[in-house]
N, C-alpha and C positions, 0 to 999 in steps of 0.2 A: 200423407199420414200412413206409417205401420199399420197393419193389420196384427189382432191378435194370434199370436200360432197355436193351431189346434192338433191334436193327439192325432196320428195316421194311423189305423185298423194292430198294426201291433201295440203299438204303446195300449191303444184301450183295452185291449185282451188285458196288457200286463200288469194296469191299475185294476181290473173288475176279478183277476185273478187274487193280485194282492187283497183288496177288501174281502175277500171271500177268505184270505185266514186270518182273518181279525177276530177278536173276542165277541165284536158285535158285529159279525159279518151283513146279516140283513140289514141295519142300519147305513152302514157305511157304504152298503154298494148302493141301497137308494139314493144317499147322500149324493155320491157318484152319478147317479142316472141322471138325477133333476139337475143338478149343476149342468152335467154334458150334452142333455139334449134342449131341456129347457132355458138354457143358460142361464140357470140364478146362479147369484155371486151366495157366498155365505152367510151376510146378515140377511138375505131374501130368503134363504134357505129357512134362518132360525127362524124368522117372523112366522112362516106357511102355520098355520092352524087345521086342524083335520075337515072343517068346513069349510075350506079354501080346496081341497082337493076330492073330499065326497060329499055328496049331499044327503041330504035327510034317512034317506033309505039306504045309505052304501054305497051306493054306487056312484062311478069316478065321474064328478060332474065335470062339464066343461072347463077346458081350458078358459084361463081370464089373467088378466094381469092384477096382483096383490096389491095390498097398499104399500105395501114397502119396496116394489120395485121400483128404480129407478128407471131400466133401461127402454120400458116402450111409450114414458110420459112424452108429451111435445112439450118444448119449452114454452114459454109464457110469452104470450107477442104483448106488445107495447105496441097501442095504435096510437 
């Protein structure tokens, strides 16, 4: 099986560059970060709610898997 091909230290410069003259530059480079490091795809991206990533007081709670992500589910064994 392929592996997905990922962005080599220029490419990422040159998207984190581009979202930075975007109209909604903060938006789009987060957009950007969580995709590239966290690997959410886009609809994981739109589902994230602000208490999926802070908690009660502000601050950045623990990482955790969303309900909308697919990719760290185990499938469902049939015993």
């Amino acid at each position: 099986m392929r592996h997905a091909q990922t962005l080599n230290e220029a490419q990422f410069r040159k998207v984190l560059h581009y979202c930075r003259t975007r109209r909604h530059a903060n938006r789009d480079t987060a957009i950007f970060m969580v995709s590239f490091f966290a690997g959410l795809r886009a609809k994981e991206i739109a589902a994230l709610k602000l208490g999926d990533v802070f908690d009660a007081k502000g601050r950045g709670s623990e990482p955790q898997c969303h309900a909308a992500c697919q990719c760290w589910q185990e499938p469902a064994r049939s015993s």
